[in-house]
Residue, then its C-alpha position, 0 to 999 in steps of 0.5 A: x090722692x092724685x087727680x089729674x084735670x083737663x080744662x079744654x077751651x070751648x070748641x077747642x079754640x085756640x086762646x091759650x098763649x105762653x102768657x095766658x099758660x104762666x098766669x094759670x099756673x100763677x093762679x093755680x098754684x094759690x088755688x092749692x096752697x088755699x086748699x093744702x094741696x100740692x101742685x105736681x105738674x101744670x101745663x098746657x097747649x093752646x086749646x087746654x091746659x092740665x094740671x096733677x095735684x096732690x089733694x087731701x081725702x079730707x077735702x073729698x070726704x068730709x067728716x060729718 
């Protein structure tokens, strides 16, 4: 399953530089490896970054 999340700062300021971009997508990235899910695209401007990944239905419907 795709999922596609935004994450805006608050009142849209403008915080995120290149830098801040890159160690996002650093964190992101081990973030999905941690979840087995795949990282499709991440990317962002200076009020949001986005991020398309790949998740497994089974960490969105667990089993009981």
């Amino acid at each position: 399953m795709h999922a596609h999340l935004v994450f805006v700062a608050k009142y849209r300021r403008r915080v995120f530089d290149a830098d801040a971009i890159n160690r996002l997508r650093t964190i992101f990235a081990k973030v999905c490896a941690d979840f087995e899910a795949q990282l499709i695209e991440m990317d962002g401007e200076d009020d949001h970054v986005h991020l398309l990944w790949n998740i497994h239905r089974r960490w969105l419907f667990p089993t009981s």
